[in-house]
PDB file of N, CA, C, O and CB in Angstrom:
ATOM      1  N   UNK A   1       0.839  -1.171   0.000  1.00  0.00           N
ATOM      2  CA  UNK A   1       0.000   0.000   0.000  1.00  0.00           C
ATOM      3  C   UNK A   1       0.893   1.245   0.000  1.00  0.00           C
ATOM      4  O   UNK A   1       1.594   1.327   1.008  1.00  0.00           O
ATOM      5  CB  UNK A   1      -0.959  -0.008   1.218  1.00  0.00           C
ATOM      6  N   UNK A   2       1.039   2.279  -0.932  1.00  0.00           N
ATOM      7  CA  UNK A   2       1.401   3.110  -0.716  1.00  0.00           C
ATOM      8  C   UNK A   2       0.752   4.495   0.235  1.00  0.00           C
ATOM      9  O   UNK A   2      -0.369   4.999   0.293  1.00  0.00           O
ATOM     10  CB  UNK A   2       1.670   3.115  -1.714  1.00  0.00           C
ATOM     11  N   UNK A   3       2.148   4.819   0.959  1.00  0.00           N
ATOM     12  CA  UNK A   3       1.607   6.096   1.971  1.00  0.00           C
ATOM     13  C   UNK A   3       1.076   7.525   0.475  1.00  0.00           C
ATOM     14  O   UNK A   3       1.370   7.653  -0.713  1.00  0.00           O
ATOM     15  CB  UNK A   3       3.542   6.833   3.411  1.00  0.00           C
ATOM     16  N   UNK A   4       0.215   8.295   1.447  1.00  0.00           N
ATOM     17  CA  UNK A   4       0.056   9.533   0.971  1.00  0.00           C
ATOM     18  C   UNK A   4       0.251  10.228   1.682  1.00  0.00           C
ATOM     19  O   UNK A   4       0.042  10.066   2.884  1.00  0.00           O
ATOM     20  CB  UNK A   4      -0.845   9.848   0.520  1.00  0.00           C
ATOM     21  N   UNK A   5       1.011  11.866   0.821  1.00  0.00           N
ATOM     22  CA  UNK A   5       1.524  12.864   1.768  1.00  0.00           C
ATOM     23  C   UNK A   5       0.866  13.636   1.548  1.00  0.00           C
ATOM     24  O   UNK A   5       0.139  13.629   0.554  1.00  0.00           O
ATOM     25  CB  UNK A   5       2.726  13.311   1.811  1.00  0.00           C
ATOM     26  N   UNK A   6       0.917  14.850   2.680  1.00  0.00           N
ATOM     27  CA  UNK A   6       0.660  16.049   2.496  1.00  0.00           C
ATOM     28  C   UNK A   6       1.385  16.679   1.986  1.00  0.00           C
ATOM     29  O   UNK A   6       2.553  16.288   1.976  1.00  0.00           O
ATOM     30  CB  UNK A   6       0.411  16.542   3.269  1.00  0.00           C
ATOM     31  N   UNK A   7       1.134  17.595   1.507  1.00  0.00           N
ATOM     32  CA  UNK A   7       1.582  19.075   0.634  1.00  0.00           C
ATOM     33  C   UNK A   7       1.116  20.244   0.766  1.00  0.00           C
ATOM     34  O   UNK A   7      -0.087  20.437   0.593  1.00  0.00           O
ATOM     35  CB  UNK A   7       1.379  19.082  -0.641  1.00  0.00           C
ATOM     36  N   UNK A   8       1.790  21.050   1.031  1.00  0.00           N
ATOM     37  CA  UNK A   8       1.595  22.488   1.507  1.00  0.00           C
ATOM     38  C   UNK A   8       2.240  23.539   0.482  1.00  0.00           C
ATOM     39  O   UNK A   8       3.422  23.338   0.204  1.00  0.00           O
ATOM     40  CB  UNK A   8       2.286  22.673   2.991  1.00  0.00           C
ATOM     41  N   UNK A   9       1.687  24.493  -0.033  1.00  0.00           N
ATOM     42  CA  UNK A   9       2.191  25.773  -0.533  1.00  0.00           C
ATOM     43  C   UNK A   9       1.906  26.938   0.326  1.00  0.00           C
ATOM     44  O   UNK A   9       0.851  27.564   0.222  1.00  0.00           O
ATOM     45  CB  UNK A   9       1.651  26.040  -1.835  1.00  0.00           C
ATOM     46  N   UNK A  10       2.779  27.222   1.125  1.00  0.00           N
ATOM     47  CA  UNK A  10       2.946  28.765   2.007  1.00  0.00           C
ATOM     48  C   UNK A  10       3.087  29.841   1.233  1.00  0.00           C
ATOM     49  O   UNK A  10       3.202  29.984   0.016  1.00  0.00           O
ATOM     50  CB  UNK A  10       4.213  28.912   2.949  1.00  0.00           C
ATOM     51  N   UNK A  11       3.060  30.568   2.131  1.00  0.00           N
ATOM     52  CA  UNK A  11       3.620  32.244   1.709  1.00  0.00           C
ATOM     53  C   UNK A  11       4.391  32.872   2.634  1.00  0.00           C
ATOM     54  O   UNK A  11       3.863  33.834   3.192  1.00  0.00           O
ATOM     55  CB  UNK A  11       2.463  33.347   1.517  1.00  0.00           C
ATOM     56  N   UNK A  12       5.901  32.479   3.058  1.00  0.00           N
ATOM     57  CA  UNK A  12       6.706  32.910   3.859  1.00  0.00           C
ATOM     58  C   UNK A  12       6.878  34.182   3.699  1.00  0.00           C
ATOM     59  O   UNK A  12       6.478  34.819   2.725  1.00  0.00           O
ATOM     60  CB  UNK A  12       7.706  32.310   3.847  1.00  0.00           C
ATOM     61  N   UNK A  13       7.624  34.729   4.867  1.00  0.00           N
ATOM     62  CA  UNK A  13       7.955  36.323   5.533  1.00  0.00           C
ATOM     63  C   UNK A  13       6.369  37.400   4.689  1.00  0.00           C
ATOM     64  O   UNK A  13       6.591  38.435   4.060  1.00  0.00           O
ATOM     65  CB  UNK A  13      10.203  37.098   4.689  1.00  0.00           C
ATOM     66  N   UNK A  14       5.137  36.918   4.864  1.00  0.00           N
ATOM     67  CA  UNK A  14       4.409  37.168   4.804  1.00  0.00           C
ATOM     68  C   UNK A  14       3.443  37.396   5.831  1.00  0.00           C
ATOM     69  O   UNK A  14       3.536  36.503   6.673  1.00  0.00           O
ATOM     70  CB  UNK A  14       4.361  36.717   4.170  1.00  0.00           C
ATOM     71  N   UNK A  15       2.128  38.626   6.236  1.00  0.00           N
ATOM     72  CA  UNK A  15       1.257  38.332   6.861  1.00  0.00           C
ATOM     73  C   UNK A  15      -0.393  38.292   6.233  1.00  0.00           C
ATOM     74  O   UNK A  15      -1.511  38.072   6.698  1.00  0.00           O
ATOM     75  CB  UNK A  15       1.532  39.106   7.819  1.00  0.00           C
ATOM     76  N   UNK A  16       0.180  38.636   4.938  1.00  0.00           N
ATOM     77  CA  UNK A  16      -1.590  38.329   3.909  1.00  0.00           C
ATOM     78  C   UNK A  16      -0.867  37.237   3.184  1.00  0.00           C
ATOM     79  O   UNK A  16       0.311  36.898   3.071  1.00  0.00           O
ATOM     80  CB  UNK A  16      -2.461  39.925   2.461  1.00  0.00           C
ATOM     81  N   UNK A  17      -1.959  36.841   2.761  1.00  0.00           N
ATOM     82  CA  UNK A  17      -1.617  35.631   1.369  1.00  0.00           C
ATOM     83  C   UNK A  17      -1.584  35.946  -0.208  1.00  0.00           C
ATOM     84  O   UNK A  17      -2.534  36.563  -0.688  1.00  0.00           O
ATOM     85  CB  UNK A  17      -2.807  34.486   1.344  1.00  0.00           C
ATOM     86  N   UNK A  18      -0.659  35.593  -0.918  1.00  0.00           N
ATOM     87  CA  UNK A  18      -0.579  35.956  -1.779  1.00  0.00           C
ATOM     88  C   UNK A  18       0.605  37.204  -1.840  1.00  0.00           C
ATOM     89  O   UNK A  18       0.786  37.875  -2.856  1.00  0.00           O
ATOM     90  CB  UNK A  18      -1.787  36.078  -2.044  1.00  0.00           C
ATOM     91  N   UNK A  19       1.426  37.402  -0.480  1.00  0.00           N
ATOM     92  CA  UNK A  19       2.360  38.542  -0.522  1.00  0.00           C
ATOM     93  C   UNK A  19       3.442  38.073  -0.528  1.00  0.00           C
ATOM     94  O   UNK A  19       4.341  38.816  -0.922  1.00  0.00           O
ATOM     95  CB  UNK A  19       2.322  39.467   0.430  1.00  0.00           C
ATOM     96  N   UNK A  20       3.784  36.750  -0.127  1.00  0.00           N
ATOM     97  CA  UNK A  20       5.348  36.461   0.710  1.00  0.00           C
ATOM     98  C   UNK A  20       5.776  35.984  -0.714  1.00  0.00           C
ATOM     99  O   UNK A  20       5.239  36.130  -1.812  1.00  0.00           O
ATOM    100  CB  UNK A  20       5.533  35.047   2.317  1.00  0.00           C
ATOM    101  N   UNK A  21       7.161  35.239  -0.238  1.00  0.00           N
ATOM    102  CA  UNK A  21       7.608  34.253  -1.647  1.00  0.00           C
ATOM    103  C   UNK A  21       6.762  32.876  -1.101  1.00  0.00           C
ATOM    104  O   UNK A  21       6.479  32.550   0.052  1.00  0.00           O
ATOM    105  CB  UNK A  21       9.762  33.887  -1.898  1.00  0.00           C
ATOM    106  N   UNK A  22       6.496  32.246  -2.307  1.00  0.00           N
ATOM    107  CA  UNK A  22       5.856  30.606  -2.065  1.00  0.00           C
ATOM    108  C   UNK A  22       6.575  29.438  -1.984  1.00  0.00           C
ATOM    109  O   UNK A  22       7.315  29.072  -2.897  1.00  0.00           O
ATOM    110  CB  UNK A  22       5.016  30.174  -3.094  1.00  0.00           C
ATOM    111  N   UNK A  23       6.396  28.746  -0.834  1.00  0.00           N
ATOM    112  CA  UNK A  23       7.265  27.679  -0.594  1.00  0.00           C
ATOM    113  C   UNK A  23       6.189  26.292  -0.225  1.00  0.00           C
ATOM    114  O   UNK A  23       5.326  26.386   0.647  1.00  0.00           O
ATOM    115  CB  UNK A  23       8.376  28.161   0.716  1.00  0.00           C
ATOM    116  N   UNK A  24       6.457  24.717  -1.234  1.00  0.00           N
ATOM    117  CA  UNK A  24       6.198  24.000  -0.478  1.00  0.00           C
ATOM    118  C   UNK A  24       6.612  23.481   0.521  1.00  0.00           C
ATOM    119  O   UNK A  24       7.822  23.398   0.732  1.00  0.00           O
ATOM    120  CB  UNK A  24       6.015  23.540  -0.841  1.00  0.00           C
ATOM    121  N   UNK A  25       5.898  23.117   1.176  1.00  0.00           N
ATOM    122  CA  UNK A  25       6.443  22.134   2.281  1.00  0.00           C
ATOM    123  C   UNK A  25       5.639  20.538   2.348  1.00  0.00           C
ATOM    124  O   UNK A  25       4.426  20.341   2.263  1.00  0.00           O
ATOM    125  CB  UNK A  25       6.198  22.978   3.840  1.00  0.00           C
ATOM    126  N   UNK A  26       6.843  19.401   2.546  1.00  0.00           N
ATOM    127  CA  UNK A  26       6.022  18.099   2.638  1.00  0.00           C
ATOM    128  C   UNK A  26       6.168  18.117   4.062  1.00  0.00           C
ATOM    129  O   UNK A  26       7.338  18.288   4.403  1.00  0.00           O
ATOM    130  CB  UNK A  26       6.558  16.661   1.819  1.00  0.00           C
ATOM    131  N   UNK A  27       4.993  17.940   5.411  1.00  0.00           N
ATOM    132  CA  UNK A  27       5.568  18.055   6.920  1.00  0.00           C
ATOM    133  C   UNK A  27       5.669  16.317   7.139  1.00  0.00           C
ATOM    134  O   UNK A  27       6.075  16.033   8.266  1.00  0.00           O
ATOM    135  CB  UNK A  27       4.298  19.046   8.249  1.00  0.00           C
ATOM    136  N   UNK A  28       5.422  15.333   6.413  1.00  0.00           N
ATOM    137  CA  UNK A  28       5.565  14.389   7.037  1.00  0.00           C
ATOM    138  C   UNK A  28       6.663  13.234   5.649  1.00  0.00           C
ATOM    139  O   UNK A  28       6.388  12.087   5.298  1.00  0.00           O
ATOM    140  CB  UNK A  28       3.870  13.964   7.633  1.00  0.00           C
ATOM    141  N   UNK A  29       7.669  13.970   5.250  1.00  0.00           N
ATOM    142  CA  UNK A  29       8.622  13.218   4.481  1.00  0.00           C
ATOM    143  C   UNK A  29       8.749  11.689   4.187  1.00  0.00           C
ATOM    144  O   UNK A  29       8.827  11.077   3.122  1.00  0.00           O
ATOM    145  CB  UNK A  29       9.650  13.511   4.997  1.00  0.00           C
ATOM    146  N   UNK A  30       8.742  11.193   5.763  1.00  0.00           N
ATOM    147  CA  UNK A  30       9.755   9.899   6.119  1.00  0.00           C
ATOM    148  C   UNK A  30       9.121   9.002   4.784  1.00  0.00           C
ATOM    149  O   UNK A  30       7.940   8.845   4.475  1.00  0.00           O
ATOM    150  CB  UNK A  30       9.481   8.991   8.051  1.00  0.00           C
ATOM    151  N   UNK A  31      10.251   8.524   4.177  1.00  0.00           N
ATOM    152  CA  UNK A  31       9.666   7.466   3.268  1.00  0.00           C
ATOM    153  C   UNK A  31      10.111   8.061   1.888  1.00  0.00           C
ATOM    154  O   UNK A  31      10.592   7.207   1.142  1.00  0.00           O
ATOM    155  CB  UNK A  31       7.927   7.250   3.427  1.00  0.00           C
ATOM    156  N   UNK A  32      10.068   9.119   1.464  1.00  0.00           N
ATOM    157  CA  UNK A  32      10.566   9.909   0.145  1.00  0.00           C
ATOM    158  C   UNK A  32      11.756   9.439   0.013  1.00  0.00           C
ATOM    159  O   UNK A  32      12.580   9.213   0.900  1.00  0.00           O
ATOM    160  CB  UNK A  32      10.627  11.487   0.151  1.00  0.00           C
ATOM    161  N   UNK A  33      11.869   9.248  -1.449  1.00  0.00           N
ATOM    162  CA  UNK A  33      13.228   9.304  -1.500  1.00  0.00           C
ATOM    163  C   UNK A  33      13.782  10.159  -2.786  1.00  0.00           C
ATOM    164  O   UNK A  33      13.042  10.267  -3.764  1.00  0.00           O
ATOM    165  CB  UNK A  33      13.716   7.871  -1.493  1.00  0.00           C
ATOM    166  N   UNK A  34      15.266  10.856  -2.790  1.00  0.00           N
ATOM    167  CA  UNK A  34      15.750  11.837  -3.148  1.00  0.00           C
ATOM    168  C   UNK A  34      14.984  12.109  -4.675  1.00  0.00           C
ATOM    169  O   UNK A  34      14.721  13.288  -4.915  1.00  0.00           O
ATOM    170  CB  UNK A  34      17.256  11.658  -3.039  1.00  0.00           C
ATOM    171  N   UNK A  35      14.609  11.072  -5.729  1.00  0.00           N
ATOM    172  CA  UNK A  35      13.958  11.425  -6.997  1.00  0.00           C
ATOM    173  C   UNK A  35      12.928  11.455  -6.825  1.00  0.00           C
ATOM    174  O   UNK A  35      12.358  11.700  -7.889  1.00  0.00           O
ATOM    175  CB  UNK A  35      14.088  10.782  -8.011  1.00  0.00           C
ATOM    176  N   UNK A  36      12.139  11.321  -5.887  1.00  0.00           N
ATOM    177  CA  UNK A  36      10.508  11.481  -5.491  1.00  0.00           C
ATOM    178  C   UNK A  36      10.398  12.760  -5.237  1.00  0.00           C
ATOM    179  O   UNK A  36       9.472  13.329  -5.816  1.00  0.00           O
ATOM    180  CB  UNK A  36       9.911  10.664  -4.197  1.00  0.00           C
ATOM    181  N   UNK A  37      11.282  13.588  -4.320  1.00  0.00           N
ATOM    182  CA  UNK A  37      11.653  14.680  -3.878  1.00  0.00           C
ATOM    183  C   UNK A  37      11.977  16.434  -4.458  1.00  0.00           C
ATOM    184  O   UNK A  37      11.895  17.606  -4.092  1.00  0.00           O
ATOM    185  CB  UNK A  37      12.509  14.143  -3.488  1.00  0.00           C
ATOM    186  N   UNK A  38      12.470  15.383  -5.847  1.00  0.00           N
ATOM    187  CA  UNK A  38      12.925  16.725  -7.172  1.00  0.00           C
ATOM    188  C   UNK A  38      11.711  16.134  -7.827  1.00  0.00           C
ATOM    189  O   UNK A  38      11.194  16.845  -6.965  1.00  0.00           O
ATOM    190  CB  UNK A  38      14.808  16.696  -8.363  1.00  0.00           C
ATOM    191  N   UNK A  39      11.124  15.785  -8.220  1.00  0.00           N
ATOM    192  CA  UNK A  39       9.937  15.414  -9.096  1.00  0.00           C
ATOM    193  C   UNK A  39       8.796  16.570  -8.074  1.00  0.00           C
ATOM    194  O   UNK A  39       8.116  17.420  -8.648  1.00  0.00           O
ATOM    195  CB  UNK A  39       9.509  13.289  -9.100  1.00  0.00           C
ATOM    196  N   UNK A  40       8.776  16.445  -6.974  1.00  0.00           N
ATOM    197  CA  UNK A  40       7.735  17.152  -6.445  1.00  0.00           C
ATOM    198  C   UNK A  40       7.793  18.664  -6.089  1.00  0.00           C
ATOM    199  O   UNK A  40       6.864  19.471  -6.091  1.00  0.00           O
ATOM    200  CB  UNK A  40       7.431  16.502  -5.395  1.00  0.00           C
ATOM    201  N   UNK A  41       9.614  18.934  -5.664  1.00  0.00           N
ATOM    202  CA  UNK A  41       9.993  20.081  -6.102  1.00  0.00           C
ATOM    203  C   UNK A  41       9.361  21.060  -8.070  1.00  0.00           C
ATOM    204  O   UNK A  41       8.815  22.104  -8.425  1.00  0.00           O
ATOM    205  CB  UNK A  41      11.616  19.607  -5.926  1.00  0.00           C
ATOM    206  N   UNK A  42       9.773  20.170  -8.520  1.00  0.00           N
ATOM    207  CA  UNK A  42       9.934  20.521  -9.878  1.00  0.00           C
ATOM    208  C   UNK A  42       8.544  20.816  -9.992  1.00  0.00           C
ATOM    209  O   UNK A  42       8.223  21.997 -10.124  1.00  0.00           O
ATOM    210  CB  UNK A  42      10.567  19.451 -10.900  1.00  0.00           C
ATOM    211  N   UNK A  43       7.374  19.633  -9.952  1.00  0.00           N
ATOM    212  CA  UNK A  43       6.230  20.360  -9.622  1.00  0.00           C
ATOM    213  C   UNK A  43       5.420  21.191  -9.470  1.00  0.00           C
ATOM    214  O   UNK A  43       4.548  21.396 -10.314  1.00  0.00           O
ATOM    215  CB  UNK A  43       6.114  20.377  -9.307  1.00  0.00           C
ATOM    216  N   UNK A  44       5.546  22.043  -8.059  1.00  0.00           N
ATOM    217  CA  UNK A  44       5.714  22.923  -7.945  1.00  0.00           C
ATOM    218  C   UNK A  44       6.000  24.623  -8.338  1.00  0.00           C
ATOM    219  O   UNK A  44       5.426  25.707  -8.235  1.00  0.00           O
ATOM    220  CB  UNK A  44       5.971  22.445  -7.688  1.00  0.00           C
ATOM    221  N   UNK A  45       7.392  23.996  -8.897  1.00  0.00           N
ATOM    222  CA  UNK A  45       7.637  25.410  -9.379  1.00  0.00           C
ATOM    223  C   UNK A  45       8.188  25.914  -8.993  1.00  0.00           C
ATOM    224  O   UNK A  45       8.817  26.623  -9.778  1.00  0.00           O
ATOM    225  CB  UNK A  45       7.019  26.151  -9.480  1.00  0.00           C
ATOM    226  N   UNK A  46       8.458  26.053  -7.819  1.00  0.00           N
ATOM    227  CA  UNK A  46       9.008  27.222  -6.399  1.00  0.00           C
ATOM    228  C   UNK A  46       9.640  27.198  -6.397  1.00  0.00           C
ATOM    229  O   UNK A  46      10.058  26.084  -6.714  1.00  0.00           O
ATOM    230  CB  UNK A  46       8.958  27.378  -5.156  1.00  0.00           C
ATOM    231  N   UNK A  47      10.855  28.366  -6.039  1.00  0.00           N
ATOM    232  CA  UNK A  47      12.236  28.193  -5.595  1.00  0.00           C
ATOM    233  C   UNK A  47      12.701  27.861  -4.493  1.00  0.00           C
ATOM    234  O   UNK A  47      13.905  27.916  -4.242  1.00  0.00           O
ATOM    235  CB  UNK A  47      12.794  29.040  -5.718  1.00  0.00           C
ATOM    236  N   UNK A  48      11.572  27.362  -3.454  1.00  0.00           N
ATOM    237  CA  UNK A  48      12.186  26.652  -2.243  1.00  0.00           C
ATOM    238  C   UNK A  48      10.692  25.371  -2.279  1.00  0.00           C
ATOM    239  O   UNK A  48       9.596  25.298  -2.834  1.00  0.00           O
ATOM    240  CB  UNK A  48      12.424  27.983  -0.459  1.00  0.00           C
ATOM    241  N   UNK A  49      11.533  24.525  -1.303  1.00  0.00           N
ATOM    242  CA  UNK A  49      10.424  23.460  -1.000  1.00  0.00           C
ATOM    243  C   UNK A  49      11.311  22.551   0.229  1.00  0.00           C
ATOM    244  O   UNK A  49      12.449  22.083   0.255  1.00  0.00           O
ATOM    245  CB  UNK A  49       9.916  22.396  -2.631  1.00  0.00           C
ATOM    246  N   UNK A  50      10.257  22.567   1.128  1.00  0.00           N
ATOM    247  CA  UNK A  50      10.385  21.781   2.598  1.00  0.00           C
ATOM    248  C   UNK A  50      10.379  20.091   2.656  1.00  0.00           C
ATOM    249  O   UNK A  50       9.316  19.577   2.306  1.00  0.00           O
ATOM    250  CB  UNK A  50       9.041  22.259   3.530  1.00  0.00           C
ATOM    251  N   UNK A  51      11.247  19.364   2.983  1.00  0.00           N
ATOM    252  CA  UNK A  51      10.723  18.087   3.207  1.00  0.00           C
ATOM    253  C   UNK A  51      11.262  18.089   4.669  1.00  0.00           C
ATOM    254  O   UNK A  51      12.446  18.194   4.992  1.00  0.00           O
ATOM    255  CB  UNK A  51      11.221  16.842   2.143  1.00  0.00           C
ATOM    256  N   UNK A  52       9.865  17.914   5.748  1.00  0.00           N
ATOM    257  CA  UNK A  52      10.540  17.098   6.909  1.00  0.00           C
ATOM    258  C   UNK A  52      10.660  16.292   7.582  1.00  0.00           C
ATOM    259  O   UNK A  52       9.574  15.720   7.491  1.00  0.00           O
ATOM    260  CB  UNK A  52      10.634  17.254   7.465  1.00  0.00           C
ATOM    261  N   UNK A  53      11.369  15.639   8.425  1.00  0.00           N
ATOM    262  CA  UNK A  53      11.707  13.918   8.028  1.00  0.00           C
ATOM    263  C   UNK A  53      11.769  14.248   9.820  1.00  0.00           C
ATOM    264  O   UNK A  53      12.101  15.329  10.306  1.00  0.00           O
ATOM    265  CB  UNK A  53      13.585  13.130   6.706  1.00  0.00           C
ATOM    266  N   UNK A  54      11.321  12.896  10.671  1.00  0.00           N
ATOM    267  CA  UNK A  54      11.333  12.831  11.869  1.00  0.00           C
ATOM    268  C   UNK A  54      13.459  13.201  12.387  1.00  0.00           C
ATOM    269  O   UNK A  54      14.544  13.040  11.829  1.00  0.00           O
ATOM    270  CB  UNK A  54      10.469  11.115  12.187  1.00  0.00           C
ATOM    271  N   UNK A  55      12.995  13.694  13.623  1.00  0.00           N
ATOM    272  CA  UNK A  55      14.389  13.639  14.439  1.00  0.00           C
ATOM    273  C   UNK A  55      15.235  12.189  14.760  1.00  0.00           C
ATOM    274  O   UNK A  55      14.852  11.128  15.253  1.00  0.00           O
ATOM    275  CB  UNK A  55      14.043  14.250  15.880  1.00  0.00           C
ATOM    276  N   UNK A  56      16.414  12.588  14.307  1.00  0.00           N
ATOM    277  CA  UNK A  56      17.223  11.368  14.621  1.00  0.00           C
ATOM    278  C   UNK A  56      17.510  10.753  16.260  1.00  0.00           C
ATOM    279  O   UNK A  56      18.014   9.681  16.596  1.00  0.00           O
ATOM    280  CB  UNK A  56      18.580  11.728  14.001  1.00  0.00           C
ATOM    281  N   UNK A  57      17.053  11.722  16.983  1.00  0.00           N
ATOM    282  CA  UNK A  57      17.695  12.556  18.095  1.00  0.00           C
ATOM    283  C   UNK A  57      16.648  11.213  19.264  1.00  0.00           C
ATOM    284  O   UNK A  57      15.504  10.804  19.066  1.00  0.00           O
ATOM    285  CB  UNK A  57      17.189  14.873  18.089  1.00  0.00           C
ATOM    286  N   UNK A  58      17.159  11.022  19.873  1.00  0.00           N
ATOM    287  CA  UNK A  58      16.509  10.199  20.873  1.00  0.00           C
ATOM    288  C   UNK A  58      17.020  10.412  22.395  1.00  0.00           C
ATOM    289  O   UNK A  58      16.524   9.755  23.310  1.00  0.00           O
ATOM    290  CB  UNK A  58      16.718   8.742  20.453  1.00  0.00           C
TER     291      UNK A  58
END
């Protein structure tokens, strides 16, 4: 079964929408891997895009 992610398009250093620059963000990564990653970048469009992946940190 494949997972499904979320996807987000923001509007950073913004406080209306539609003002900031646009950035995706994926908030729940784990599992992507690096050509899944530029495919969804590319996507997009944007000149930035978020993937975030749980803490290593225990």
């Amino acid at each position: 079964m494949s997972k499904i992610y979320s996807l987000y398009q923001v509007d950073s250093f913004a406080e209306k929408i539609f003002e900031g620059n646009p950035a995706g963000v994926v908030p729940d990564a784990a599992g992507l891997e690096p050509p899944m990653m530029q495919k969804i970048a590319r996507e997009l469009n944007n000149s930035e895009t978020a993937f975030i992946f749980p803490s290593d940190n225990k």
